[in-house]
mmCIF file of the N, C-alpha and C atoms, coordinates in Angstrom:
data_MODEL
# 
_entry.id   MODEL 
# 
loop_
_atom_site.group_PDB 
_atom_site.id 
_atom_site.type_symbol 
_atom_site.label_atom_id 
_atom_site.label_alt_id 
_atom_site.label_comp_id 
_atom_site.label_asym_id 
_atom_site.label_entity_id 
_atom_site.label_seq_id 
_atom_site.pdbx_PDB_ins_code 
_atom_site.Cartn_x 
_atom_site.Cartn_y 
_atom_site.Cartn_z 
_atom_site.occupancy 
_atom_site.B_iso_or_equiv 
_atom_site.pdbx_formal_charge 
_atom_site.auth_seq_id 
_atom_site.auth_comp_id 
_atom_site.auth_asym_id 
_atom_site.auth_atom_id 
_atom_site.pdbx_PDB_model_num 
ATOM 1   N N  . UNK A 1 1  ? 102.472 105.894 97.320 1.00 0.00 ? 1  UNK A N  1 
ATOM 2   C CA . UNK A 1 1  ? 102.510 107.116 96.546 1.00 0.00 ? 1  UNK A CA 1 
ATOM 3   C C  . UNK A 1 1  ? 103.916 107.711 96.606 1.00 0.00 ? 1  UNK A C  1 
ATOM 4   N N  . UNK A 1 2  ? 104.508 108.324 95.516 1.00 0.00 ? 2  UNK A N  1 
ATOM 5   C CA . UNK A 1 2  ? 105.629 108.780 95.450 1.00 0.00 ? 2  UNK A CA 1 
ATOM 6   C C  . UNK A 1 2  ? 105.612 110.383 95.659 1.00 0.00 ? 2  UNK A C  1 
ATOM 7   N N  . UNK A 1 3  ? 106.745 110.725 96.604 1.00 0.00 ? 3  UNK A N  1 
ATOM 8   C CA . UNK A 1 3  ? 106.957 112.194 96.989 1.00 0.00 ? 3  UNK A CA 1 
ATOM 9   C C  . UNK A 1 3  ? 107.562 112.649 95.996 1.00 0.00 ? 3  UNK A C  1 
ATOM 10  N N  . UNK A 1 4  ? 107.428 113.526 95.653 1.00 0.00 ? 4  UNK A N  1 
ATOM 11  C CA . UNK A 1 4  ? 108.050 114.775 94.296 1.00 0.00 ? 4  UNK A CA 1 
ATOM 12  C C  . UNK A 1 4  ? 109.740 113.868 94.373 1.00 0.00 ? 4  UNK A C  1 
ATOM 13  N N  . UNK A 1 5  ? 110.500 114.502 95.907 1.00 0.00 ? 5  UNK A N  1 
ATOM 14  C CA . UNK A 1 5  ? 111.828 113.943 95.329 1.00 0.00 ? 5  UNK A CA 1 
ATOM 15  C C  . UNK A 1 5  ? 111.788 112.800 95.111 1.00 0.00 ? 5  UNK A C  1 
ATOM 16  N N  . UNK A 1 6  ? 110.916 111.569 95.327 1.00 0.00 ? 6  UNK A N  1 
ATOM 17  C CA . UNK A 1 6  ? 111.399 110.247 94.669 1.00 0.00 ? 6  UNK A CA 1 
ATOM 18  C C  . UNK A 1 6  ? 111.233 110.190 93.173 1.00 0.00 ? 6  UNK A C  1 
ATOM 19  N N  . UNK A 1 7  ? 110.161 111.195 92.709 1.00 0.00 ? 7  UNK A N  1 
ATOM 20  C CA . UNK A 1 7  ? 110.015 111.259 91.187 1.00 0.00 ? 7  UNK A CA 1 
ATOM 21  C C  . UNK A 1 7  ? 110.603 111.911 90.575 1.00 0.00 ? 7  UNK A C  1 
ATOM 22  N N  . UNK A 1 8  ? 111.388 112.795 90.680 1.00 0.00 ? 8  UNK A N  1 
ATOM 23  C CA . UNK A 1 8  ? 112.502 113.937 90.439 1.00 0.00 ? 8  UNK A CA 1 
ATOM 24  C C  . UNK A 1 8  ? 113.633 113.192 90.385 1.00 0.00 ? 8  UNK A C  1 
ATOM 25  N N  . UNK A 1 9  ? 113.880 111.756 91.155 1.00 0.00 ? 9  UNK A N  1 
ATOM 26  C CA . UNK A 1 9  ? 115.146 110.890 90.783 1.00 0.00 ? 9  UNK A CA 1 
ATOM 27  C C  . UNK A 1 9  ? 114.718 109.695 90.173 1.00 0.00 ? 9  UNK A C  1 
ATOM 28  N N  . UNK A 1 10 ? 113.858 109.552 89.753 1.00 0.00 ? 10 UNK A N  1 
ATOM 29  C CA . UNK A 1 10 ? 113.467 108.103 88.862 1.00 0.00 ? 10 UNK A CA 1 
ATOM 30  C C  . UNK A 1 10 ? 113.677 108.848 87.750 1.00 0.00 ? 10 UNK A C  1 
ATOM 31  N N  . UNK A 1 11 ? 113.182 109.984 87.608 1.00 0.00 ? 11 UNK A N  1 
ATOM 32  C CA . UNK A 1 11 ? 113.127 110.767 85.864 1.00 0.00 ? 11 UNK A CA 1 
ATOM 33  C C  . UNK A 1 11 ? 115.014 110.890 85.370 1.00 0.00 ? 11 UNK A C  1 
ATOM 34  N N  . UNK A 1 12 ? 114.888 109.721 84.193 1.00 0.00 ? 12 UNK A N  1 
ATOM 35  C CA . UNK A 1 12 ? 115.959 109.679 83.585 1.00 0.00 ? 12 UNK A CA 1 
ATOM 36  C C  . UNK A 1 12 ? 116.168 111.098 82.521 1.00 0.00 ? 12 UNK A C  1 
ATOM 37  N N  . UNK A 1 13 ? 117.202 111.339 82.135 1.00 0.00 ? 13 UNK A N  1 
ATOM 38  C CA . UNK A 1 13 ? 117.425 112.757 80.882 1.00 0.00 ? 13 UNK A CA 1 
ATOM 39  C C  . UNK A 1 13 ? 116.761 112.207 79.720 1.00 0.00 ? 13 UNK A C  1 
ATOM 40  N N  . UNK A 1 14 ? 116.560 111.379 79.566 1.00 0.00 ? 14 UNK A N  1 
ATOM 41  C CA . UNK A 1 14 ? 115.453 110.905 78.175 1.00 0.00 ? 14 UNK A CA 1 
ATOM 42  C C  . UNK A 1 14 ? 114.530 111.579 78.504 1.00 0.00 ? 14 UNK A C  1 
ATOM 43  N N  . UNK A 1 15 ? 113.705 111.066 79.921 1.00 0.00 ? 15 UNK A N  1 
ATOM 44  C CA . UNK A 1 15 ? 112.377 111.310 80.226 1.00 0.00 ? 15 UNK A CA 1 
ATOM 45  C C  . UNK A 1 15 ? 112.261 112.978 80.416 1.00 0.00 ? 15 UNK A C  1 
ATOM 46  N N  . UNK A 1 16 ? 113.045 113.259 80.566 1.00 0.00 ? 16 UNK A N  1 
ATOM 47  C CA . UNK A 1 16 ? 113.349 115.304 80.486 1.00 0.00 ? 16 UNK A CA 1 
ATOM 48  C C  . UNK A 1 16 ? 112.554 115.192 79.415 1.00 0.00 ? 16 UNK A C  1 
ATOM 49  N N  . UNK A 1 17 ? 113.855 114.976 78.499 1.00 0.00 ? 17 UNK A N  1 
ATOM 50  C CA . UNK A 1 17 ? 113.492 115.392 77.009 1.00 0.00 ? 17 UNK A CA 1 
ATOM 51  C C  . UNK A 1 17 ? 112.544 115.017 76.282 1.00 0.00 ? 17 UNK A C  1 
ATOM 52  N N  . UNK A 1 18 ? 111.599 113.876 76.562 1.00 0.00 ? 18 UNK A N  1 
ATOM 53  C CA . UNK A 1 18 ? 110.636 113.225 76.210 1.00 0.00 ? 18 UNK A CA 1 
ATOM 54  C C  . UNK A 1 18 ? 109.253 114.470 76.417 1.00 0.00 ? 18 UNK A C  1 
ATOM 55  N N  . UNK A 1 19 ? 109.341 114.919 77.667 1.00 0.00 ? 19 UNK A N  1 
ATOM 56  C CA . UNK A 1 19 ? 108.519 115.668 78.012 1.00 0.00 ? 19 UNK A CA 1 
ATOM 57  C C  . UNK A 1 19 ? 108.569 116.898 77.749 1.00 0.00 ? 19 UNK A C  1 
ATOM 58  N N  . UNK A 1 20 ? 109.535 117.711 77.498 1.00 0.00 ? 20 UNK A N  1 
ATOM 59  C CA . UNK A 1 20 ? 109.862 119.027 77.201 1.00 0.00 ? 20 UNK A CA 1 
ATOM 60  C C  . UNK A 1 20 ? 109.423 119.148 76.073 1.00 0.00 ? 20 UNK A C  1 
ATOM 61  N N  . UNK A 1 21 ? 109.488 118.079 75.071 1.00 0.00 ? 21 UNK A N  1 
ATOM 62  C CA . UNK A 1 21 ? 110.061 118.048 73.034 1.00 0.00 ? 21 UNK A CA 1 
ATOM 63  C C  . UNK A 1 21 ? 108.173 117.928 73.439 1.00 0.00 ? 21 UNK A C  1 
ATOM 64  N N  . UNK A 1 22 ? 107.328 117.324 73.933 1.00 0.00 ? 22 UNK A N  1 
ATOM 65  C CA . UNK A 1 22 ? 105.699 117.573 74.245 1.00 0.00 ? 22 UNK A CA 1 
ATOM 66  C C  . UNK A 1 22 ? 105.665 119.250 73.858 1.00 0.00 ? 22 UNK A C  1 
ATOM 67  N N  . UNK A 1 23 ? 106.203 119.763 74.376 1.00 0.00 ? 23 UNK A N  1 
ATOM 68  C CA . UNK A 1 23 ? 106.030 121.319 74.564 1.00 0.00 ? 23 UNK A CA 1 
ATOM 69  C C  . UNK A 1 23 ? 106.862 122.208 73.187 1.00 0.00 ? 23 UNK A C  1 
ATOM 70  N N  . UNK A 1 24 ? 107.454 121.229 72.439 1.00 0.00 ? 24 UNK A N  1 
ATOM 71  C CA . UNK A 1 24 ? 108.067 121.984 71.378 1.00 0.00 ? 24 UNK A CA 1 
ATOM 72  C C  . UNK A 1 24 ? 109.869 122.510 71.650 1.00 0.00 ? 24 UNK A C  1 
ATOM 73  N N  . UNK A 1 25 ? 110.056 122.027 72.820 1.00 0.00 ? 25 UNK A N  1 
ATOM 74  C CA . UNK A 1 25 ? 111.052 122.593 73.374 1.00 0.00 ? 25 UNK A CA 1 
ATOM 75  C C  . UNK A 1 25 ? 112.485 121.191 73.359 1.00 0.00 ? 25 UNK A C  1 
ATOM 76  N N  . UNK A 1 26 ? 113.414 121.487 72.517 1.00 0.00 ? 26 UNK A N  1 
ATOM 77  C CA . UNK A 1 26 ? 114.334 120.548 72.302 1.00 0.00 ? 26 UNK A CA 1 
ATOM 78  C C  . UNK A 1 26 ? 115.648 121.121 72.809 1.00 0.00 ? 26 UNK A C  1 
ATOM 79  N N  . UNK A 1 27 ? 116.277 120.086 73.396 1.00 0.00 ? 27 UNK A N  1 
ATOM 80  C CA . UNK A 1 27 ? 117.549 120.232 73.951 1.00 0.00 ? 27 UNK A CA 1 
ATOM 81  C C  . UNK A 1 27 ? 118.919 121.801 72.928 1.00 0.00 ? 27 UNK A C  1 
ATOM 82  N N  . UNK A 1 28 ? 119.543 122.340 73.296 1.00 0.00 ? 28 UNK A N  1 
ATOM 83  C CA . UNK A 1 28 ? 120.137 123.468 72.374 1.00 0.00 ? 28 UNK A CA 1 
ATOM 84  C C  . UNK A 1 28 ? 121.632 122.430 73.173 1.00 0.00 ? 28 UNK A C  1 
ATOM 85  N N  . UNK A 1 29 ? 121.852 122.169 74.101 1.00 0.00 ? 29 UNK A N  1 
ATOM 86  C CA . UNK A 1 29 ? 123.707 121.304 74.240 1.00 0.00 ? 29 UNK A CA 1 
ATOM 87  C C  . UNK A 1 29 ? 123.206 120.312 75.060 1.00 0.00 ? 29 UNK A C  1 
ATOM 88  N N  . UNK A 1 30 ? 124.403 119.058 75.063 1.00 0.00 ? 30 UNK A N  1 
ATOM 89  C CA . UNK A 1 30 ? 124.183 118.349 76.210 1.00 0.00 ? 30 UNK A CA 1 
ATOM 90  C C  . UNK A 1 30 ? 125.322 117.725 76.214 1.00 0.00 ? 30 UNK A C  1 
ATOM 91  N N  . UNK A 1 31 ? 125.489 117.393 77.458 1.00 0.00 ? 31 UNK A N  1 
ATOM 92  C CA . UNK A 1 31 ? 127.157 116.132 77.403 1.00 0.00 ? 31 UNK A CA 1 
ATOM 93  C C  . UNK A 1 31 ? 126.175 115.280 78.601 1.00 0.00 ? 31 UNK A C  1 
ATOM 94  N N  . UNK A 1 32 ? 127.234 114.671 79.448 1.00 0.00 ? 32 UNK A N  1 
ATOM 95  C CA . UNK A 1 32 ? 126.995 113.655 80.622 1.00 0.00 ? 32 UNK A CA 1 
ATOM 96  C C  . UNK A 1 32 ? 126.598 114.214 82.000 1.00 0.00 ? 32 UNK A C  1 
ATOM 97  N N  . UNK A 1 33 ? 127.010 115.527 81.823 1.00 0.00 ? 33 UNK A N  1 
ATOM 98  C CA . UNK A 1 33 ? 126.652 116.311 83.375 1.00 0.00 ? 33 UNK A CA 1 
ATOM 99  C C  . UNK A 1 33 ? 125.471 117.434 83.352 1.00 0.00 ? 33 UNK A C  1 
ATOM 100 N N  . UNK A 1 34 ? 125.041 117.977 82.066 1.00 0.00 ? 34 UNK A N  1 
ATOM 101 C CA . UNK A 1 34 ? 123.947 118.414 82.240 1.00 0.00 ? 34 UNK A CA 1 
ATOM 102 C C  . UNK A 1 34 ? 123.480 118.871 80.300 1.00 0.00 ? 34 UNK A C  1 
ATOM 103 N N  . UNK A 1 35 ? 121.961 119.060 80.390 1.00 0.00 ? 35 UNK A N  1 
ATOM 104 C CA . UNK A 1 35 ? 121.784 119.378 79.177 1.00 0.00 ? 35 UNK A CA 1 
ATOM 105 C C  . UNK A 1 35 ? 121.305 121.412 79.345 1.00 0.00 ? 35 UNK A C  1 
ATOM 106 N N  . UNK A 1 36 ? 121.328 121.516 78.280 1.00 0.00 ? 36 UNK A N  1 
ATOM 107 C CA . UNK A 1 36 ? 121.036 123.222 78.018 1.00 0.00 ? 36 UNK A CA 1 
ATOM 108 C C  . UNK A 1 36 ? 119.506 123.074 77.063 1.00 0.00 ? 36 UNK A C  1 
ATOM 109 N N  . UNK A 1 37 ? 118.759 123.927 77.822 1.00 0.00 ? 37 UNK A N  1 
ATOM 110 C CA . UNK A 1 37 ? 117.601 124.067 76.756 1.00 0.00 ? 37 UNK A CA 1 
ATOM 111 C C  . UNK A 1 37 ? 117.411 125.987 76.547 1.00 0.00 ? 37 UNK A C  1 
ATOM 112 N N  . UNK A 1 38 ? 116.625 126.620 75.963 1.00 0.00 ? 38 UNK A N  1 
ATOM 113 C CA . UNK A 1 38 ? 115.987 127.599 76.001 1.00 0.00 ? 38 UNK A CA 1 
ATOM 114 C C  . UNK A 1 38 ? 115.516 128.279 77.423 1.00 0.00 ? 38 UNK A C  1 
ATOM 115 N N  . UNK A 1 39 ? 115.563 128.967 77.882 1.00 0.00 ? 39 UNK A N  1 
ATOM 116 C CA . UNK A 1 39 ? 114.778 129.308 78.960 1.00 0.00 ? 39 UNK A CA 1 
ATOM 117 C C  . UNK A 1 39 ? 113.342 129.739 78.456 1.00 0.00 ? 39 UNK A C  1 
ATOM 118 N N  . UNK A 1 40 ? 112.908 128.729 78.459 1.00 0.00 ? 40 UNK A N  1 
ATOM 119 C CA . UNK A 1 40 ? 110.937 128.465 78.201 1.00 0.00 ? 40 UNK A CA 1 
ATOM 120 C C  . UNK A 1 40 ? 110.600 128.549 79.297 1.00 0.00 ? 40 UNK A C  1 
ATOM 121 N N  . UNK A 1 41 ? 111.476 128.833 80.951 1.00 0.00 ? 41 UNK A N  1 
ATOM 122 C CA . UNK A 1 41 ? 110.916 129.442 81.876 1.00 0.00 ? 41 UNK A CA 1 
ATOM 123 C C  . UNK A 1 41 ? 109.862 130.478 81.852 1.00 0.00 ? 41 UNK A C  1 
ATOM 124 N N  . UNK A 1 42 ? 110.491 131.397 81.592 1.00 0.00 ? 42 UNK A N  1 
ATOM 125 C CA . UNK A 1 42 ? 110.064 132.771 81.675 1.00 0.00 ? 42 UNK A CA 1 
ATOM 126 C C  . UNK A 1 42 ? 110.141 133.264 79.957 1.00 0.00 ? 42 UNK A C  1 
ATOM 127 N N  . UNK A 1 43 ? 110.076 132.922 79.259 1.00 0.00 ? 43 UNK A N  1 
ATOM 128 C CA . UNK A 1 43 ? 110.144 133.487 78.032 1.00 0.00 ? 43 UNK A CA 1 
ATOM 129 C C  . UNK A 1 43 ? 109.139 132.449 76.901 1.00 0.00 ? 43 UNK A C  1 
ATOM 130 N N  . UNK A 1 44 ? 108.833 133.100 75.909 1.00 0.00 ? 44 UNK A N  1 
ATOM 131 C CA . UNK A 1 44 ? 107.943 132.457 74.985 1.00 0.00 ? 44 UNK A CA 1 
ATOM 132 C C  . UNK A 1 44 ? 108.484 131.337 74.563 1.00 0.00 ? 44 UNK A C  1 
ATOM 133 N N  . UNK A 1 45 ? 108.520 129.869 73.826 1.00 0.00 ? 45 UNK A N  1 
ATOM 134 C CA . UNK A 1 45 ? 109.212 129.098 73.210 1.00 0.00 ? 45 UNK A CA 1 
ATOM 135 C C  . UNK A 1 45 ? 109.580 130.082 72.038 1.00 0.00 ? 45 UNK A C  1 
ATOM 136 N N  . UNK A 1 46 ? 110.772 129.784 71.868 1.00 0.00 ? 46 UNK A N  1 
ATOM 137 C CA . UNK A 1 46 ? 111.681 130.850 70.072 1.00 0.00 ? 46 UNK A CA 1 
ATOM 138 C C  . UNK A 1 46 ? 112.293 131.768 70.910 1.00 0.00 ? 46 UNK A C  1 
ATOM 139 N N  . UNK A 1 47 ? 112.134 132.774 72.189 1.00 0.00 ? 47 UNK A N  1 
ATOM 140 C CA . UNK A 1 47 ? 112.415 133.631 72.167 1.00 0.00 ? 47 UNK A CA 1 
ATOM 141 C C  . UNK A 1 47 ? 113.146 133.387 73.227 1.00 0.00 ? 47 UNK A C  1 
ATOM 142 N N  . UNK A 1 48 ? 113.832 132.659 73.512 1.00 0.00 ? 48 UNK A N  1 
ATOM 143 C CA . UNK A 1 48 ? 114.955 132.806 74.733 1.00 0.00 ? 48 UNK A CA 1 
ATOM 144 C C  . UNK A 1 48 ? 116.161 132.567 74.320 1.00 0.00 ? 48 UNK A C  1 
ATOM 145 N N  . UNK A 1 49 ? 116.742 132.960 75.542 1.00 0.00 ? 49 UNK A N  1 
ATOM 146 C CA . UNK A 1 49 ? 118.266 132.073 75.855 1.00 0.00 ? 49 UNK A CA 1 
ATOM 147 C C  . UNK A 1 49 ? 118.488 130.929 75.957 1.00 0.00 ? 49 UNK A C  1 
ATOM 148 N N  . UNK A 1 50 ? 119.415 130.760 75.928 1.00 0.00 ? 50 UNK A N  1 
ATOM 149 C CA . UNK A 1 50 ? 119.951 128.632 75.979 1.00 0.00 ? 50 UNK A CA 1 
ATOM 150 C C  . UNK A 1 50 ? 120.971 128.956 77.896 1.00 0.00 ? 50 UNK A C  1 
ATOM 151 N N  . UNK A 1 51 ? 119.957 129.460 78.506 1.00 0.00 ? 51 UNK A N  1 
ATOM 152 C CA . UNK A 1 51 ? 120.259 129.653 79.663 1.00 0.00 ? 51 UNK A CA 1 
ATOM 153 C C  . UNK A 1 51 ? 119.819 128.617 80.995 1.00 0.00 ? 51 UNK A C  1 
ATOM 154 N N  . UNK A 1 52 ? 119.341 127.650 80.526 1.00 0.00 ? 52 UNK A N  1 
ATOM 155 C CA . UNK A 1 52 ? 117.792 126.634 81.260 1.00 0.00 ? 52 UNK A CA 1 
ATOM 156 C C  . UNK A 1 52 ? 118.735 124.923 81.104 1.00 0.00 ? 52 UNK A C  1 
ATOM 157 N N  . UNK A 1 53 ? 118.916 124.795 82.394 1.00 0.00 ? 53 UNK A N  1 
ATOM 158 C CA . UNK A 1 53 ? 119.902 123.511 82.127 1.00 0.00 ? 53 UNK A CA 1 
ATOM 159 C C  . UNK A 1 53 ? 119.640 122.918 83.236 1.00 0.00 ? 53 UNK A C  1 
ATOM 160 N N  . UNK A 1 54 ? 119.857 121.682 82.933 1.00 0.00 ? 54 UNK A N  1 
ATOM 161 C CA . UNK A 1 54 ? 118.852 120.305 83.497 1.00 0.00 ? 54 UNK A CA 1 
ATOM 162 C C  . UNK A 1 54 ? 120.546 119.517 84.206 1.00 0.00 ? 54 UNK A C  1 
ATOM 163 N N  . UNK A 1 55 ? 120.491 119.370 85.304 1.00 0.00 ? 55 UNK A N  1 
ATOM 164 C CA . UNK A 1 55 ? 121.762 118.911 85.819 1.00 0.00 ? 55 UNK A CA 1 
ATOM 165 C C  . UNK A 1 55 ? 121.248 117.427 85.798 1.00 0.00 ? 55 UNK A C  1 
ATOM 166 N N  . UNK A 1 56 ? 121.978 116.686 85.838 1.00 0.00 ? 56 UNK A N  1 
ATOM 167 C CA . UNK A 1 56 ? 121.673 114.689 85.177 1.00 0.00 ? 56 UNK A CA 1 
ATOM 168 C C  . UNK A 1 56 ? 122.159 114.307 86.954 1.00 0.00 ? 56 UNK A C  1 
ATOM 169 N N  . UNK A 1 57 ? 123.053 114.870 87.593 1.00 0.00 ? 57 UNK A N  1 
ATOM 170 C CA . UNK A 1 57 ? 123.276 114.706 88.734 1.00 0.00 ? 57 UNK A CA 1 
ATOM 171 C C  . UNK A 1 57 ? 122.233 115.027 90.292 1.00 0.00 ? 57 UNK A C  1 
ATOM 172 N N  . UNK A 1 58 ? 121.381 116.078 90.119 1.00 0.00 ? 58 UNK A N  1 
ATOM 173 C CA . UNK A 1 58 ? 120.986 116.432 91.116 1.00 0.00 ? 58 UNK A CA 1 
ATOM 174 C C  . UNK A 1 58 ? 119.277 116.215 90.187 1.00 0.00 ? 58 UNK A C  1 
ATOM 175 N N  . UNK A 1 59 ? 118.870 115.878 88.895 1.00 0.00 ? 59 UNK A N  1 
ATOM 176 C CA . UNK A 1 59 ? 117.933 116.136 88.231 1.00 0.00 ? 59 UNK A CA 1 
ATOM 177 C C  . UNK A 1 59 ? 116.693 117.495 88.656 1.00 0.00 ? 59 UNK A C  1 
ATOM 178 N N  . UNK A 1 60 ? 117.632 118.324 88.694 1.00 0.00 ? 60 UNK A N  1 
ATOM 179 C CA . UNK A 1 60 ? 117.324 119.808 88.580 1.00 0.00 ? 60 UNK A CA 1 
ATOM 180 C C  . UNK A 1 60 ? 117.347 120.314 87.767 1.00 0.00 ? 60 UNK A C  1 
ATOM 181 N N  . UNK A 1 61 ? 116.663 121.213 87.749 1.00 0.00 ? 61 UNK A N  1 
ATOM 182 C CA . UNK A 1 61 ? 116.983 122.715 86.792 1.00 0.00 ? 61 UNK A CA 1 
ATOM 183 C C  . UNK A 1 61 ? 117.193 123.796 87.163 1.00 0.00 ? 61 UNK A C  1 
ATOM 184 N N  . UNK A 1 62 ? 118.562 124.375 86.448 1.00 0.00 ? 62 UNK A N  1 
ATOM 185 C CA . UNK A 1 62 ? 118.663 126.113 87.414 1.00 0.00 ? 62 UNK A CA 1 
ATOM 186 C C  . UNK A 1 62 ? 118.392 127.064 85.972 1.00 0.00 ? 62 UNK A C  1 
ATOM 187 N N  . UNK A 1 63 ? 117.924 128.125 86.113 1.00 0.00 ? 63 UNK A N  1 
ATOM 188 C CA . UNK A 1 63 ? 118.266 128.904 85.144 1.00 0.00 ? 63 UNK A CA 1 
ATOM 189 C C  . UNK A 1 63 ? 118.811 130.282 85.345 1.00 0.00 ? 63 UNK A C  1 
ATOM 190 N N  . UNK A 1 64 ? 119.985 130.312 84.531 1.00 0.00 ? 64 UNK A N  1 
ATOM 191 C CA . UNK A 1 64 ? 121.021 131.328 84.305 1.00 0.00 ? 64 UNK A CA 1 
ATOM 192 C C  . UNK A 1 64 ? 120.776 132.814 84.116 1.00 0.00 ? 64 UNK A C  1 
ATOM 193 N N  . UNK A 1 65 ? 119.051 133.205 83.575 1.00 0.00 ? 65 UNK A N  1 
ATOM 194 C CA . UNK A 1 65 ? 118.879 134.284 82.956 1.00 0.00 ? 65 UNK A CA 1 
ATOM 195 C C  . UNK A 1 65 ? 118.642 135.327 84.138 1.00 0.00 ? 65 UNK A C  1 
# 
């Protein structure tokens, strides 16, 4: 069985986005070091900030808001 962090580093930035775009929620920037989405954290989908960013390095998410 896999522990959260071993699955938190198998998940490629496709597989982010594969799963997020499920939820209606599509990338707003991205380069090689991290992508930017909406903060669909805490806010409705439509109604956020592009504050919610997915680091490709640590496959985290921090959000800015």
């Amino acid at each position: 069985m896999l522990t959260f962090k071993e699955l938190r580093e198998r998940l490629e930035p496709a597989d982010i986005k594969k799963i997020l775009r499920q939820y209606g929620i599509e990338p707003h920037y991205e380069n090689k070091n991290y992508i930017i989405y909406e903060t669909c954290c805490h806010n409705p989908i439509g109604h956020g900030s592009h504050k919610l960013y997915y680091y490709t390095n640590t496959h985290m998410f921090k959000c800015y808001t």
